[in-house]
N, C-alpha and C positions, 0 to 999 in steps of 0.2 A: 641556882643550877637545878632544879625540879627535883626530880629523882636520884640527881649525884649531888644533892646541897652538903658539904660537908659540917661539920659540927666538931669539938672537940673530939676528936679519939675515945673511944672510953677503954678503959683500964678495967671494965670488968671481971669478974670469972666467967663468964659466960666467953668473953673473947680470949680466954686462955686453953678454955677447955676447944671452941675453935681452932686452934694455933694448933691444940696440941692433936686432934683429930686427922689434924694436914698432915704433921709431921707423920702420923701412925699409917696413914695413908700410903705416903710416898715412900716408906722404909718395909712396911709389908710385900707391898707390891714387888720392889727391889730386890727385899728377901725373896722372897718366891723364886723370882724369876732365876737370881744366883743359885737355890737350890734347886731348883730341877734342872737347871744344865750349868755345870759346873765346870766348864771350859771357858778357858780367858782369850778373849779376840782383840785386835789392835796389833799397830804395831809399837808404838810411843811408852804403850801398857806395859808392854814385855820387856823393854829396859826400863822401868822404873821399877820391876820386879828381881831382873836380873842383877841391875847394879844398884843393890837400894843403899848400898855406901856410900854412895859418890853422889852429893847433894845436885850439883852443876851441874848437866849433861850438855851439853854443844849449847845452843842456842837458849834453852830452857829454863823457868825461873825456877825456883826451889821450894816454895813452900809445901805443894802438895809431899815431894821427896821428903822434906824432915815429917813430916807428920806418916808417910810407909815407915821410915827409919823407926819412927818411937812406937811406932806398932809391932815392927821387928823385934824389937827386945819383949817381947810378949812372946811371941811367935813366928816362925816363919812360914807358916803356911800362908800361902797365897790368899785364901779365902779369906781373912781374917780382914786384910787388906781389903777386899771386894766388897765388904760387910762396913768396912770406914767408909767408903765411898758410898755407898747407902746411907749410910746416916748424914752423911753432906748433904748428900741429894737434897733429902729429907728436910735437913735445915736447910737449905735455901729456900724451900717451900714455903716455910714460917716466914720467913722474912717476903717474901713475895707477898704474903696476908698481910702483913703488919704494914707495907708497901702502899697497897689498895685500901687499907684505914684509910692511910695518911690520904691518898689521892682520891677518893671515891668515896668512903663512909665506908662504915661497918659491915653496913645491910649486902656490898656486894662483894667482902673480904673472905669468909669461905668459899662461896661459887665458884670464886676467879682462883683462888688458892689452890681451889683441886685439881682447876683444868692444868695449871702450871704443874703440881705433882703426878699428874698423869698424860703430859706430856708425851707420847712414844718415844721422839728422840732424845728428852733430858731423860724420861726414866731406862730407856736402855743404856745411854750412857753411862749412868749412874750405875750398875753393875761390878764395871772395872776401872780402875785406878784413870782414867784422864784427867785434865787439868780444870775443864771448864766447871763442872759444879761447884768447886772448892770457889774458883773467881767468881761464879754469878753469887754464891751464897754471901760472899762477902762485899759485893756490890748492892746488892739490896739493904743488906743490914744495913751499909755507909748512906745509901739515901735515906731508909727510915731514920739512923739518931741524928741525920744532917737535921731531917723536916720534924726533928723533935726538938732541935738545939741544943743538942748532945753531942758538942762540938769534938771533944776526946774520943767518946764511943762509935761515932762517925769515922773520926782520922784512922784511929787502931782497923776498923773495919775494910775503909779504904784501904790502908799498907797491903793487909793478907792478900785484897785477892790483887793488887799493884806488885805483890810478890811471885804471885801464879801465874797470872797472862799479861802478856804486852797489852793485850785487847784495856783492860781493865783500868792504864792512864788515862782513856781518854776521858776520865770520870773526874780525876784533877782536877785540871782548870777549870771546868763547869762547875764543881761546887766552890772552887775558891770565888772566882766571880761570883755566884750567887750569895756567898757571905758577906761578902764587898757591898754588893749590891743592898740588900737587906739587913745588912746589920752594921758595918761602918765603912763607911768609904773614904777614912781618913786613909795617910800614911799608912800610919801603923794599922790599919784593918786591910789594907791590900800585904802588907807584910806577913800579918796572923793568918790570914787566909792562904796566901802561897808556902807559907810553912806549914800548918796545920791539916794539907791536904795533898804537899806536894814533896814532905820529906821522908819520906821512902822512895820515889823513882832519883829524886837528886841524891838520897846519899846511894841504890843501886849504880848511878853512874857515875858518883867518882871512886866509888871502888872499882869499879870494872875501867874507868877512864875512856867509859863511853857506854853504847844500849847493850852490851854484852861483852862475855868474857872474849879476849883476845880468841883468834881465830875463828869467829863467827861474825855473824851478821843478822838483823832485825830487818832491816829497811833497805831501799834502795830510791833513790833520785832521779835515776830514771827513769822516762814514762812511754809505753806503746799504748794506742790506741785497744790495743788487743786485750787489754787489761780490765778496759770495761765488760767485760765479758764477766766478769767476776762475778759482778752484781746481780747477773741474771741468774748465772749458775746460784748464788746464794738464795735469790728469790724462791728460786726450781726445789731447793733443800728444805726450806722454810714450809713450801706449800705441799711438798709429798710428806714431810714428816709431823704434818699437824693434823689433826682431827678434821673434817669437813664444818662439821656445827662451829667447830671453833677459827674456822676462815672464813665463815658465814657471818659470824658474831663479830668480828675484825671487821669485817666493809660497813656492818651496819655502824659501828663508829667510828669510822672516818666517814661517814655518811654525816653522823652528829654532829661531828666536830665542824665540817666545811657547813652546817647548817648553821651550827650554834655557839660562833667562837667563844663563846662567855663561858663555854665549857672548859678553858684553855687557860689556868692559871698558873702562876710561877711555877708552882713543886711541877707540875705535867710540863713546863717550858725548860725544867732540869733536863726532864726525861728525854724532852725531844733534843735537844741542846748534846746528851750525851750518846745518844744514836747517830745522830750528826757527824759527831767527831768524828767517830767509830768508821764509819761510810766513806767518809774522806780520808780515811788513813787504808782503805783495803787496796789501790791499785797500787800502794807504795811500801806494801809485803814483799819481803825479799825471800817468803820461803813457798812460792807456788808447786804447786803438787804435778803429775804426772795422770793425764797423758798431755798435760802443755801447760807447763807452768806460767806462764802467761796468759792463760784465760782462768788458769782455775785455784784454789788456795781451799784448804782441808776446810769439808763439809762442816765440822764444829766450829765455824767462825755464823755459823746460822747460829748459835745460841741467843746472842744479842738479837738480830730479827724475830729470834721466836719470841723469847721478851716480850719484845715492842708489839709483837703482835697478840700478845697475851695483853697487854693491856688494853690494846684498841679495843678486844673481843670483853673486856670489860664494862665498856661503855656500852656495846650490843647488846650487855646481858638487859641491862635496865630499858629497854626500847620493848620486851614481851616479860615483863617480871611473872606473867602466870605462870608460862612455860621452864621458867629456869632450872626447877627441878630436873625435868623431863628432859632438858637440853643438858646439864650437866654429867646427869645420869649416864645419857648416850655417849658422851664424848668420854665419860671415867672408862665405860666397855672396850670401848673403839681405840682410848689411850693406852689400855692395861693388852690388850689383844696385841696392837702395833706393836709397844715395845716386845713381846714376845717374839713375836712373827721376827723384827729385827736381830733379836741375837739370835734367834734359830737360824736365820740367813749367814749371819755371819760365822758362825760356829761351825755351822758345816760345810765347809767348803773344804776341798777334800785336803788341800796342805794344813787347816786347823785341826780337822779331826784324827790325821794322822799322827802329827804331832803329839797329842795329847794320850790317842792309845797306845802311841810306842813308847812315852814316858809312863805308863801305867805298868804296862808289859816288863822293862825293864826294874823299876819297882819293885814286881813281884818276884822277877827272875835272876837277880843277883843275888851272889851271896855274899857272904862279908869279907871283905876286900878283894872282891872283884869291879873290872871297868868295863865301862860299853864305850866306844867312836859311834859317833851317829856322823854321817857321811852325806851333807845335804847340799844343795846348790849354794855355792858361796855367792857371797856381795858381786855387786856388779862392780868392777871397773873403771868402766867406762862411767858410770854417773858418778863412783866416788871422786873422779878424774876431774869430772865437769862440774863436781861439787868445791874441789879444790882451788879449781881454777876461778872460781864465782869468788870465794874468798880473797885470793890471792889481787885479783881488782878492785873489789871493795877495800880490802884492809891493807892491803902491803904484803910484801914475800915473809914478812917476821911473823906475819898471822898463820902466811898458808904452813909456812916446817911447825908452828904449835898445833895446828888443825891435824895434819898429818901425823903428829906424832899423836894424836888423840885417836886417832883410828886407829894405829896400831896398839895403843890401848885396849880398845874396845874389840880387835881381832875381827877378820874376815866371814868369821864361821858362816855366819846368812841367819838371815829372820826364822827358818826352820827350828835351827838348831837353839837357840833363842825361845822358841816356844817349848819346845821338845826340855829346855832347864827348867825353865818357869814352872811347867807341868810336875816336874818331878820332884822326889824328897832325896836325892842322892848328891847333887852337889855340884860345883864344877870340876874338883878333883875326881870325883869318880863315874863323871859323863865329861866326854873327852870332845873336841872338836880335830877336825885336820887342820895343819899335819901335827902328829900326833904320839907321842910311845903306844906301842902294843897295850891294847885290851883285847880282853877276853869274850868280849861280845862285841856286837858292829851290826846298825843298824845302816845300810843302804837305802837312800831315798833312789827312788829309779829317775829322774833328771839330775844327777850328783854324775858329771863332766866324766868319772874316772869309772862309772858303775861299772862295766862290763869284767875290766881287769878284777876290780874289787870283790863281784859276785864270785869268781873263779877263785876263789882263796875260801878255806873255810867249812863248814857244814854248815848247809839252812837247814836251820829247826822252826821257822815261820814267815810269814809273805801277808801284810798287810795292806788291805786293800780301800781305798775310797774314791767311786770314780773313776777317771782315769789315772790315778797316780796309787802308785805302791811303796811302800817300804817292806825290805826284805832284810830278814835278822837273820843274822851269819853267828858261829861260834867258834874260835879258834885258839891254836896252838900259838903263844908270843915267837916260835920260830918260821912258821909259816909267812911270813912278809918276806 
């Protein structure tokens, strides 16, 4: 294999103090970025922050949730959380190096390492609580101790992140078969292998008595044409949130690859084998996003493409090894700028930034046992409607009254209100949602259905502004309602 000839791994210090370079890399960067804007975006973000009790949520696996939980009992500031998720990032990083030993040699495991820790979209993600760093972190490890024959340290690696994303089964069967394949293909080696890789999603499904907890749904069987739409839009995610040198260095190795199949050995026919999966399971997502959920499925299902394509741009590296430096250099700039650029986009938009200065404002402006109402556009309706009704077909009428009584759990309040908690140190006892007992303060979002009545009550003592949206803080008498 010329310049990818693999050899033993070496277990040097030299290859730890690499490993560990990654890590400091992708966790500074992180850092950074959490501190100099210190506002949480997402939506997924904000109930894992709001309800970090409640391991379950709708559809959603749990791992990343107990790990908020046990950071909770530390703290509850938000941050603290934003700062685990850093360190995730971080290690996946390492395991993305150790990855590229196994597949490539040594010689191209930090280059490739860094472009992955610097990343724009894994490292802006990696900022706030999402699910996907925790699953890729723990999908890399599962390949590295698989292609070490560390068949325990593999499985346990596989569970966590088989824990975090549905994404992350399709990694299962591809290593049981390759153990099967490579190590025994008796009986009992197709038995070691489907247990050894595959018992975590079998025991998640007979506790739940299927892919999720009663009143949700994973998947769906039916198929529109319109679906392949997915793939493009994911393409489209893949190639805005990568580096250019680093989509550059991608064609040049599938350039390789269709020149030099010899390039193309078992551990890289894992790889392609669990990208595969993955690809063929996207048009049969049961939870498509808005504005058509049938063409489109949440931008973060590009993690795995960016992967796959962080590898390819591995192969490219070795096609100009002068330049490597200089090509990695650019893309660390171009990754550490993107991800900025990206949570500044997302952070300011004017319903986030409001959010967060009215949760600051309130903060400063309560006194001790006093309440604020924040008064913001509630939940749609109509989608929770159509969301019910999605259940109620997939699963039976027994899922949709548990679904629905899950929403009234989770209350109507609206994603506003939702951020506007997260933000704050006061509480949900002493930030209130409609409808609501009398507080002493009331924040008004100006698209909140009832504003106008609501403005008319009260004394404004401030009128926050971003954009076209306002929030306006009222102070009143508990008799004036």
């Amino acid at each position: 294999m010329d310049d990818l000839q693999r050899k033993t791994p070496s277990r040097a210090p030299t290859s730890h103090l690499e490993a560990a370079t990654v890590f400091a890399v992708g966790f500074a960067l992180a850092a950074g970025i959490i501190f100099i804007n210190p506002i949480i975006f997402g939506g997924d973000t904000l109930n894992r922050l709001v309800y970090r009790n409640k391991l379950v949520m709708g559809h959603q696996l749990p791992m990343l949730q107990v790990l908020i939980l046990a950071v909770t009992k530390i703290s509850a500031n938000p941050t603290l959380v934003r700062y685990l998720d850093a360190v995730i990032g971080a290690i996946a990083g390492v395991g993305f190096y150790w990855v590229v030993v196994d597949l490539f040699g040594k010689k191209w495991a930090l280059p490739a390492a860094l472009l992955f820790a610097t990343n724009p979209f894994f490292l802006a993600l990696s900022t706030v609580p999402y699910q996907e760093s925790l699953m890729l972190a723990g999908l890399v490890f599962a390949f590295h101790f698989f292609y070490r024959e560390r068949w325990l340290a593999s499985s346990l690696a596989l569970a966590i992140a088989c824990l975090t994303r549905y994404e992350a089964w399709a990694a299962g069967p591809v290593l049981a078969l390759a153990y099967v394949l490579r190590k025994d293909r008796s009986v009992v080696g197709w038995l070691r292998g489907a247990l050894t890789f595959g018992w975590m999603p079998a025991l998640w499904i007979l506790a739940n008595r299927g892919l999720s907890s009663s009143g949700h749904f994973v998947v769906e069987s039916s198929f529109s044409i319109w679906r392949l739409q997915r793939y493009v839009y994911l393409g489209w995610i893949t190639f805005r949130n990568t580096q250019l040198p680093v989509v550059a260095l991608a064609a040049v190795g599938v350039w390789r690859l269709y020149k030099d199949r010899s390039l193309i050995d078992w551990r890289l026919w894992v790889q392609i084998a669990f990208v595969g999966l993955f690809l063929l399971a996207i048009p049969f997502s049961a939870h498509g996003v808005l504005p058509d959920p049938e063409r489109y499925v949440t931008a973060r299902e590009a993690y795995i493409p960016i992967y796959c394509l962080l590898l390819l741009a591995t192969l490219g590296l070795a096609q100009w090894p002068r330049w490597t430096s200089a090509i990695v250099g650019l893309s660390i700039v171009l990754g550490a700028a993107g991800a900025y650029w990206y949570v500044w986009q997302e952070t300011h938009r004017p319903d986030v930034q409001l959010a967060y200065r009215l949760a600051k404002y309130l903060d400063s402006s309560l006194q001790s046992g006093q309440r604020a109402l924040v008064l913001v556009q509630p939940v749609n309706q109509e989608v929770a409607e159509s969301y019910l009704e999605k259940v109620r077909k997939t699963s039976g009428e027994d899922a949709e009254r548990r679904a629905r009584i899950e929403m009234q759990e989770f209350g109507t309040a609206g994603t506003d209100y939702e951020r506007v908690l997260a933000h704050s140190r006061l509480g949900r006892d002493r930030l209130l949602s409609a409808p609501s007992a009398c507080a002493e303060w009331v924040g008004v979002w100006s698209d909140y259905p009832d504003a106008v009545r609501e403005l008319a009550l009260g004394q404004q003592v401030q009128v926050l502004r971003s954009g076209s949206m306002s929030v306006t803080i009222l102070q009143r008498r508990c008799g004036e309602r």
